[in-house]
N, C-alpha and C positions, 0 to 999 in steps of 0.2 A: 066682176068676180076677180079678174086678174088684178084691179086696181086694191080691191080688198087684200088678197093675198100682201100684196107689196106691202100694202098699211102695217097688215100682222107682221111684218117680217120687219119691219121698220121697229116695230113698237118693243118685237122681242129685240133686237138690236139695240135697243136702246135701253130696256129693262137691264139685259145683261152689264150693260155699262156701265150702271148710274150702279149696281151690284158689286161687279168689279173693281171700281170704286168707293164704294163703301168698304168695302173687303179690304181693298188697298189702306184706307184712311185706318183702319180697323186695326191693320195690323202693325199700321208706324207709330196708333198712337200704343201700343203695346209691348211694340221694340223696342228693346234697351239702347241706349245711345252707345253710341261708341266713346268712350272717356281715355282709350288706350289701356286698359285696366289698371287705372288710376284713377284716387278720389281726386276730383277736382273743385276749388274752392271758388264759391258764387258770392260776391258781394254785392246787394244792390240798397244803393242810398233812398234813404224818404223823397217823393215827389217821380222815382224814376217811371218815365213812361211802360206800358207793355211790349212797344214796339221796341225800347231801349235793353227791357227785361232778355226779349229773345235773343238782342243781339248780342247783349254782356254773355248767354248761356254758350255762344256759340266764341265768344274772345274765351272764353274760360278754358276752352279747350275740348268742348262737345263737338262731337261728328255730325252734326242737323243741320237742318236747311232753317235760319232764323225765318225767313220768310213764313213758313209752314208751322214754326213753330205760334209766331205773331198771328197765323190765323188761326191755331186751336185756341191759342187762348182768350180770342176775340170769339168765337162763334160757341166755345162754352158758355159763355154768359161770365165768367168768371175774372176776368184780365182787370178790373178795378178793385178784388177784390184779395190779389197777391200783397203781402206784406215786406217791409224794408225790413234787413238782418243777414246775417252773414250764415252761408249754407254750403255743405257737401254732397254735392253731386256722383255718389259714389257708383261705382260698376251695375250693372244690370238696373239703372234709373231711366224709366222711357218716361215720353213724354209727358201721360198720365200722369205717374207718380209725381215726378214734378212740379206740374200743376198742385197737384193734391200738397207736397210740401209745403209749396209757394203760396196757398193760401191758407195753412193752418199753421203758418209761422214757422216749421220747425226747425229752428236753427241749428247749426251745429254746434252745440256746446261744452266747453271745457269746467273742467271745477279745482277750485283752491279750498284749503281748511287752515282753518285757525284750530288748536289743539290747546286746549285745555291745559293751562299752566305757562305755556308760552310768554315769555317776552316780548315786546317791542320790535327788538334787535331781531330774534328772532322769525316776526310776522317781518317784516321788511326784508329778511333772506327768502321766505317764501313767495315774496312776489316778485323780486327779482328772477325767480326760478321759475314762475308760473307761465305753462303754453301760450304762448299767443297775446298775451294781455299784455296792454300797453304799457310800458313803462312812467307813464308821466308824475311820477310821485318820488320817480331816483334820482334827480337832480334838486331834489326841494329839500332843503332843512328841517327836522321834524316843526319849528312855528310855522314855519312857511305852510308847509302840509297842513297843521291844524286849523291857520287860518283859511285857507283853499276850501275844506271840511266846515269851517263856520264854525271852529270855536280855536278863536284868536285868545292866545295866553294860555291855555289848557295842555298839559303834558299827554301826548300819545298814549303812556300805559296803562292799561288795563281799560281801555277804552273801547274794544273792540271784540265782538262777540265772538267767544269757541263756535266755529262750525262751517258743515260746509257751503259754500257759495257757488253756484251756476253763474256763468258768463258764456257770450256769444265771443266770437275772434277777434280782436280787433277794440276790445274794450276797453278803456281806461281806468288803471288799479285805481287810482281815487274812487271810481265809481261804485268797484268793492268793496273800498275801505266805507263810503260812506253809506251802503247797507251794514256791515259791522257794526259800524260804532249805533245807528239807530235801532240797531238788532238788543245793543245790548243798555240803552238807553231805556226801551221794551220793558229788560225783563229784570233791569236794576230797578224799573220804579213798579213792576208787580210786586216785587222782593218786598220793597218799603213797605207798602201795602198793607202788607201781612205779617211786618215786625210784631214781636211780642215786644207788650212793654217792659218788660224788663232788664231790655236789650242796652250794652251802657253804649251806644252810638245816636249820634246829636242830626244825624242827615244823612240822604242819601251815598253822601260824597265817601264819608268817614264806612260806610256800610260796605260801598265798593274796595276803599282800602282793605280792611279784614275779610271782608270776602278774599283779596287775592294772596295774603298770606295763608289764609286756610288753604286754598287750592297749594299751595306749595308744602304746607306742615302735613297734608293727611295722606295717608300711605295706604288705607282702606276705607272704604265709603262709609263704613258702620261708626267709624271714629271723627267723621269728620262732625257732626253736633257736640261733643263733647271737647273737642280742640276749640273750638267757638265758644263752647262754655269758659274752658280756661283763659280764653284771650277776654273775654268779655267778662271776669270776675276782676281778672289784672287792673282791666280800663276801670272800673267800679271801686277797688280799693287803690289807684292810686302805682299800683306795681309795676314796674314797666315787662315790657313784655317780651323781650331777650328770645327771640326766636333768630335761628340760624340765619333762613330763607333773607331776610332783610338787610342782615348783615353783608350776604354774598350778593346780592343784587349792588348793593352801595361801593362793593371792590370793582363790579361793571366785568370788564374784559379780563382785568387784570388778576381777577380770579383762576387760578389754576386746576380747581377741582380738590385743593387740600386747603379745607379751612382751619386754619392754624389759630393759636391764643393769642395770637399778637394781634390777629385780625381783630377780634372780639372788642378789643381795647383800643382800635383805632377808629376814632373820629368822623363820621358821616352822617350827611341826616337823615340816610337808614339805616344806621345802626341803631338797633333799638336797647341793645346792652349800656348803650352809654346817653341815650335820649330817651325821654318817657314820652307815653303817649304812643299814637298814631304816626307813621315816617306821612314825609309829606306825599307821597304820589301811592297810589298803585305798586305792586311788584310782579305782577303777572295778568294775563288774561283771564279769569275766572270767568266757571260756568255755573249755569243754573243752579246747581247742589250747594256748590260751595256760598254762594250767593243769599241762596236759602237759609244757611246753617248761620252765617252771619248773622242774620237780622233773627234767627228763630233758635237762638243754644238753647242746649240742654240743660237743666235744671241739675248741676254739680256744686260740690264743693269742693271741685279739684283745684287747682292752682297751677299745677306741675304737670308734667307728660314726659316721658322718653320711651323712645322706641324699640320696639323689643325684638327687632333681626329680622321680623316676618312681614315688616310693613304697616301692622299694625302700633297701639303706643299703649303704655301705663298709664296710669292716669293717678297721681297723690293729695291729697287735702295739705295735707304735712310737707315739713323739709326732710325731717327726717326718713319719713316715709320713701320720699324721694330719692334721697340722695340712695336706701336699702335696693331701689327700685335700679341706681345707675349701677352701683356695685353689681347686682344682678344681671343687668343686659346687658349691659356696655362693658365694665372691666370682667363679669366673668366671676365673681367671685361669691 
């Protein structure tokens, strides 16, 4: 009997422990790490071990026992099944959670936009400025760049789709650039797609060009098929197409914000006042809309537009009409 007794008292002795311990295990994987109440940044490369996993968590600047950590992750079943990315380990993250990031990917992510109407010059100021992203595309000359991208000879502009892009830390802006430009590769040849034929444009190429002066002439959404109209009857008879927007892309920098008369008359192959046709590149980033109105004008017999203070524009058949239309807006009379 007394040997029995001892057994039970062994047995609850040991119940309680294997309990105590569960309870213990319970409650660390539970606990929030200590990070110093600071997010702390987790890099870990493709092929890295789990056992390398816990100890990067613990160089990162986590308060845990790598050790302890390398055995949750092993006895989850789950340590083959953590993924490579760049991750914040932010305040109140225990070990669980962790875990649970580490294998559903969730990296920390930043994001960059391309803006509709944008420049070149432009998207290049924005990645210089963009968090964490690598800079490997600001020592490289826009050929350079485009050949890096896979298309050697091709101008940067208008090449690059309006929107916004997710990136993990640590990414290389080429890497952005080159979802952009295949973003807009996308939705330039659905564009084509669905040209009307009555469209005076000969290719994709020529499609993207007026598309990006559209984005730059239309000052309200409702106007913008009808500005496409008029640029598209110009291409059709022969007219050239004397819009601002191309003239002041062809001044570049040296544009001051006051496009004067002398401009208009001076020289460039986007100046479209003094060269017919299509300028040779792009002059902006153009979106979906603008893209659309391109390949799809509206059935006008305007010619002419000037805008009339509100964003919106007039639309003329006539010169005469026209010119009734500037005296009106513009001088006021």
């Amino acid at each position: 009997m007394a040997v029995l007794k001892g057994l039970m008292k062994w047995l609850v002795s040991l119940l309680l422990m294997v309990l105590g311990l569960l309870g213990g295990a319970y409650g660390w994987l539970h606990q929030p790490m200590d990070t110093g109440q600071a997010t702390l940044d987790l890099s870990i490369e493709p092929g890295t071990s789990p056992k390398a996993i816990a100890q990067a968590v613990a160089d990162a600047g986590a308060q845990t026992s790598p050790t302890l950590l390398y055995a949750w992750f092993r006895l989850s079943g789950q340590s083959r099944q953590m993924r490579a990315g760049s991750y914040e380990i932010a305040p109140g993250t225990s070990p669980q959670l962790l875990l649970s990031m580490l294998v559903r990917g969730e990296e920390s992510l930043r994001t960059m936009t391309i803006v509709e109407g944008w420049n070149w010059r432009q998207v290049r100021q924005a990645l210089a400025k963009a968090e964490t992203l690598k800079p490997d595309s600001q020592a490289l000359s826009d050929e350079a760049l485009m050949a890096q991208l896979g298309r050697p000879g091709v101008a940067p502009e208008g090449r690059f789709y309006p929107d916004t892009y997710s990136y993990a830390k640590g990414t290389s802006d080429l890497a952005v650039l080159q979802r952009a430009m295949k973003a807009m590769d996308k939705h330039l040849q659905q564009a084509w797609a669905v040209r009307q034929p009555g469209a005076s444009l000969q290719s994709p190429e020529e499609a993207l060009i007026l598309a990006s002066i559209v984005e730059k002439e239309t000052g309200k959404a409702q106007d913008r098929a009808q500005i496409s109209g008029v640029f598209n009857n110009r291409l059709r008879i022969g007219m050239r197409l004397q819009t601002d927007p191309t003239v002041i892309y062809g001044l570049g920098e040296a544009f001051d914000g006051n496009l004067r008369r002398l401009h208009l008359t001076t020289d460039t192959p986007w100046n479209t006042y003094t060269r017919a046709g299509l300028p040779p590149t792009p002059i902006a980033m153009p979106g979906k809309a603008a893209l659309l109105a391109a390949v799809q004008p509206a059935k006008t017999a305007a010619i002419y537009f000037v805008a009339k203070g509100d964003g919106s524009s007039h639309f003329s058949a006539t010169l005469d009409e026209h010119n009734r239309a500037v005296n009106r807006y513009q001088r006021g009379q």
